[in-house]
Each structure stands twice: as structure tokens, then as C-alpha cells.
C-alpha positions as CSV (number, residue, x, y, z in Angstrom):
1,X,-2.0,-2.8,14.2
2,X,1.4,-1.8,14.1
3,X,3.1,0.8,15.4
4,X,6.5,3.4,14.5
5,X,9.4,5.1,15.3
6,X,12.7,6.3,13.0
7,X,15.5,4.6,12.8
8,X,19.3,4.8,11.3
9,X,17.8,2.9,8.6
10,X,14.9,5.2,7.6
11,X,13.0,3.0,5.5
12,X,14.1,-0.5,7.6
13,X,11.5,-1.7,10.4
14,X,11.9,-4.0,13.5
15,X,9.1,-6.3,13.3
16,X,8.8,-7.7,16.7
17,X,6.1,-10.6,16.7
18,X,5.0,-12.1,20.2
19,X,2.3,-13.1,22.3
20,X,3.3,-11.4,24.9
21,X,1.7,-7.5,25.5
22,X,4.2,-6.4,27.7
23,X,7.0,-7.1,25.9
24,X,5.9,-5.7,22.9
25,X,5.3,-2.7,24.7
26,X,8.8,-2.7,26.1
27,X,10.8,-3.3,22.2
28,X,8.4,-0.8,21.3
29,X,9.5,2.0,23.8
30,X,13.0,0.4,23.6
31,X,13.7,0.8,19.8
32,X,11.9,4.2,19.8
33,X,14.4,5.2,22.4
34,X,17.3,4.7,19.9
35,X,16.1,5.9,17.4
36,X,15.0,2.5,15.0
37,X,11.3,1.8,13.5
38,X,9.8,-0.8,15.0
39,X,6.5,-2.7,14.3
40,X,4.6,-4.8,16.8
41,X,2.2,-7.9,16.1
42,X,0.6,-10.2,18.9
43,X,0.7,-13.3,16.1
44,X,1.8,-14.8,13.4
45,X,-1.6,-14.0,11.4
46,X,-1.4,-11.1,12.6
47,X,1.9,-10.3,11.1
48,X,1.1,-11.9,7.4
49,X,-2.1,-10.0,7.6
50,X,-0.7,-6.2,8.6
51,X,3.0,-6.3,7.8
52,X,4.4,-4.9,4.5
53,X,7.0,-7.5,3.1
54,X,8.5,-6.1,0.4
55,X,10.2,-3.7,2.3
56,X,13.4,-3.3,4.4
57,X,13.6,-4.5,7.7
58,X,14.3,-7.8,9.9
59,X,11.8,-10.1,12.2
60,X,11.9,-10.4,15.9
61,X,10.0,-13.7,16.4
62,X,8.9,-15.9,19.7
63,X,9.4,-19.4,19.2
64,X,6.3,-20.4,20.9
65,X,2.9,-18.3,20.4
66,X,-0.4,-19.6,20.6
67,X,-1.6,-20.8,17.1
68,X,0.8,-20.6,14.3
69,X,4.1,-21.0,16.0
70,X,7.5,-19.4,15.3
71,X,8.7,-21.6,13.7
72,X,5.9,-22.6,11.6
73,X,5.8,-18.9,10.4
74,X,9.6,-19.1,9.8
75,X,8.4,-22.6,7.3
76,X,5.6,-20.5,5.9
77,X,8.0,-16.9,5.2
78,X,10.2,-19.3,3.3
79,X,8.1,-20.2,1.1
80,X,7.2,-17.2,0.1
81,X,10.7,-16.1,-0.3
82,X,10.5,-13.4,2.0
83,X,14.4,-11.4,2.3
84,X,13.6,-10.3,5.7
85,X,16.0,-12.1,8.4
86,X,14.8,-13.5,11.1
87,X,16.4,-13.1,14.6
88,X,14.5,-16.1,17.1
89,X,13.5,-15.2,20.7
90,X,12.9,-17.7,23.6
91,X,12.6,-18.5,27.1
92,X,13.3,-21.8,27.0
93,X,16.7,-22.9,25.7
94,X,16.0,-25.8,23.9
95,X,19.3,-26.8,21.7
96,X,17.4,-28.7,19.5
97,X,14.6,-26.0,18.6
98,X,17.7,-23.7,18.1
99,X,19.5,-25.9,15.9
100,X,16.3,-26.7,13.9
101,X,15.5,-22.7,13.7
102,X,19.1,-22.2,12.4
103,X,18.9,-25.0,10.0
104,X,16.0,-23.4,8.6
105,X,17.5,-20.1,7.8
106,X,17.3,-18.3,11.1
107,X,19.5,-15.4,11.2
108,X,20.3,-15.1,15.2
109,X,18.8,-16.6,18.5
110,X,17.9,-14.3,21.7
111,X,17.7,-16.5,24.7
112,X,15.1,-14.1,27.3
113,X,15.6,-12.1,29.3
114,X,18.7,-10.8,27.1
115,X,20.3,-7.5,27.1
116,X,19.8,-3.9,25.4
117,X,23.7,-4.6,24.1
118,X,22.7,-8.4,22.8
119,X,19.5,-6.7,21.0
120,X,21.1,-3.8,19.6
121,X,23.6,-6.0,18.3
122,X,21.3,-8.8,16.9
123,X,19.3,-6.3,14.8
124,X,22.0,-3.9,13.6
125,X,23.3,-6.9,11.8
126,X,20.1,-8.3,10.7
127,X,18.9,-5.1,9.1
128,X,22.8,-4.5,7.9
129,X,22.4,-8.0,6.4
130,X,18.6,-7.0,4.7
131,X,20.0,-3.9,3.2
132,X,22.7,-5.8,1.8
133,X,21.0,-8.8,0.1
134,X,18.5,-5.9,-1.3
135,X,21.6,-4.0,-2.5
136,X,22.4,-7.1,-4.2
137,X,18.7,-8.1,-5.7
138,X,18.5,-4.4,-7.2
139,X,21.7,-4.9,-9.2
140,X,20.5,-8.1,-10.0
141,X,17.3,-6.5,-12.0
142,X,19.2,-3.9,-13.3
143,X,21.8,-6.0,-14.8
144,X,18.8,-8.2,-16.3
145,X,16.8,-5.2,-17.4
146,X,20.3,-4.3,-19.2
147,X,20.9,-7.7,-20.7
148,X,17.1,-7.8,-22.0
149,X,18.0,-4.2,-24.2
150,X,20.5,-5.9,-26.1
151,X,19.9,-7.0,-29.3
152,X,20.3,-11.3,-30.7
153,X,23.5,-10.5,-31.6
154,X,24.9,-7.9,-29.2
155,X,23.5,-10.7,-26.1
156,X,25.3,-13.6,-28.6
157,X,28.7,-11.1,-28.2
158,X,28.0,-10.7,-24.4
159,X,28.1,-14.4,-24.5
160,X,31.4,-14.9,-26.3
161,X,33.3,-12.5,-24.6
162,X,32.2,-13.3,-20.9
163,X,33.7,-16.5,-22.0
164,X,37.2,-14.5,-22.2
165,X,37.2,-15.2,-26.2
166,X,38.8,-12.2,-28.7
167,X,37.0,-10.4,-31.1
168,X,39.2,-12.5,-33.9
169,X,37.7,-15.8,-32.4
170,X,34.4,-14.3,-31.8
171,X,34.0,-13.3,-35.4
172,X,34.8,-16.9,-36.3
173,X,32.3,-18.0,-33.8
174,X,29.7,-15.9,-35.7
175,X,30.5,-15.7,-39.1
176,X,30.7,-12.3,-39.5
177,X,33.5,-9.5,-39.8
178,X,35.4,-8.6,-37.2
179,X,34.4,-4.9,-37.4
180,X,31.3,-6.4,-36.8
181,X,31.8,-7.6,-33.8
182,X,33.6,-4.3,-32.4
183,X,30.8,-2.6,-33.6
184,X,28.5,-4.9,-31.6
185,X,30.6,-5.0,-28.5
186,X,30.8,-1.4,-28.6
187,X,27.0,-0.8,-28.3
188,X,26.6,-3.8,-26.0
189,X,29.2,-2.5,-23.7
190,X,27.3,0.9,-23.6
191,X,23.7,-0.9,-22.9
192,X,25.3,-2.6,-20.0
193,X,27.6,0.9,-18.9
194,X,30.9,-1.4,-18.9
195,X,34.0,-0.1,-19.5
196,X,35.8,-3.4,-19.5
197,X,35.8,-7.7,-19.9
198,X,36.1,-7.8,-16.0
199,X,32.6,-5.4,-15.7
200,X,30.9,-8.0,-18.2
201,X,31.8,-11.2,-17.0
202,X,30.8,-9.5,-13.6
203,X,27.3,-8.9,-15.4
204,X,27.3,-12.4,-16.8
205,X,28.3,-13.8,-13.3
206,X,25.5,-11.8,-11.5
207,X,22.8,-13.1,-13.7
208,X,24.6,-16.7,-14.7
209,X,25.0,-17.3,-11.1
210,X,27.5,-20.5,-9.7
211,X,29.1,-21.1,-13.3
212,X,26.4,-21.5,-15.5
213,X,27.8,-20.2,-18.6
């Protein structure tokens, strides 16, 4: 089962996944040491069965265990869609198993032994990285739970004017007045708490993502 410390991330957790008892033991003491919360697992099963997912933290993860392998629990992670990054550790430098780690999504690569500095390092990014691309998901839902309040014709206003088109041509667009549509854009623009077109088509980006408008 896994074990905990604090960190400067209070809700983030190093999960550190390997074979290998004594060096669990160490990133254990290690990571308590400075402060960060850290989980240990002695496989990959183990890990899927014990570990919570759904929150903060990164993966510490031995290339070769006995069973599922590293990389085979990297495969099965992104399937799942997991957002935790994972940070690859070895003893054996094999460029190709890098490369094919990296390929795969791999966030950073420890060669062992490596040093406190190199760990410290590897994981402050990683977790810096998690908290980000959560920061980003939760703006995501809240901008969708937003766009889902509006009303046919305040979302059909969203539409127009995240396209960059004036309330003249919108009306047009829409057959209606153009009082109308002020009085549209007006509530739509307080459902979605934006004070101007730059804050909507920001919205519309967010939830339109790469263009699709």
C-alpha cells in the first residue's frame, strides 16, 4: 500500500513505481525529506489497483519490472487518458527504449543512479506541468458548463460574434432586430462573465479547439 508525506504541492503525489524495495524505500525517505508526498508501488498492478488517478501528481516509473512492464503501463495509462506525466527510470541506457518512451508521451528519462538535483528537478516540472494541464481542463468545464446555460439564441449570438461579425450583420444573420441581438449578447456575455469579443472568442477557442468554428 502506499505511503505519504507533504509536499509544496499539497494535494500533488510522487508516485514512484518499481520492483525494487530498496529504492522505494530510499524516494520514500528522500521526498519526505523535502517536504513532497510521495506514494510507492512494487508494480504496475499494483499501482492501477491502489493509486487514485484522478488526482494531482506525476509517475516515477522503472522501465523494466517483472510482469507488466513500464512501458506497457505507460501504453495502458494512455488509454485511459490519465493527465499524470510520466518521468521514466532506468539502468540500462538503451536509446532506443528512450526514444520509444518519449515517442509515447513520456515526460522525462532518469538514467540510475541519478542525482538528488536531477530528481528534484525532473519532478518539480512534472508536477508544475500536471497542475497546469488541470488548471487548463478546469477552465475547459467551466467554460462548457457556461456555454450549456445559454439559451438557442444567445449560443446562436456567441457563434456570430466569436466569428468577429457586428451586431448590424448579426441581426441580418438572424432575422431579428438589432436590439435583439444586444439584448441577447448582453445576457450571453453575463452567462459566460465576459467583458469583451477578445474574452468570447477566448471562450469559443477553449471549447472550439485548433479552428473549428
Amino acid at each position: 500500500m502506499p505511503e505519504t508525506g507533504s509536499s509544496k504541492h499539497p494535494l500533488a503525489t510522487v508516485h514512484i513505481i518499481d520492483d525494487d524495495a530498496h529504492l522505494r524505500a530510499s524516494l520514500l525517505n528522500f521526498f519526505d525529506s523535502i517536504g513532497q508526498r510521495a506514494a510507492a508501488f512494487e508494480s504496475a498492478i499494483d499501482f492501477l489497483e491502489h493509486a487514485d488517478l484522478t488526482q494531482p501528481g506525476c509517475i516515477l516509473l522503472d522501465i523494466r519490472m517483472p510482469g507488466m512492464t513500464g512501458l506497457e503501463l505507460q501504453e495502458k495509462l494512455t488509454g485511459l487518458g490519465h493527465p499524470l506525466p510520466i518521468i521514466f527510470m532506468t539502468g540500462n541506457a538503451s536509446v532506443a527504449t528512450s526514444v520509444s518512451a518519449m515517442k509515447a508521451g513520456a515526460f522525462d528519462y532518469l538514467l540510475k543512479p541519478f542525482s538528488s538535483e536531477s530528481l528534484i528537478k525532473a519532478t518539480k516540472l512534472a508536477l508544475d506541468r500536471n497542475a497546469e494541464l488541470r488548471g487548463k481542463y478546469a477552465s475547459l468545464l467551466h467554460a462548457q458548463d457556461s456555454i450549456a446555460s445559454l439559451t438557442p439564441r444567445e449560443a446562436e449570438v456567441f457563434g456570430f460574434v466569436s466569428k468577429g461579425l457586428m451586431n448590424k450583420q448579426i441581426a441580418y444573420e438572424m432575422g431579428i432586430s438589432e436590439i435583439m441581438v444586444k439584448l441577447h449578447r448582453g445576457r450571453m456575455m453575463k452567462k459566460l462573465d465576459a467583458r469583451s469579443v477578445a474574452d468570447l472568442v477566448r471562450i469559443f477557442d477553449e471549447v472550439h479547439p485548433q479552428g473549428s468554428k
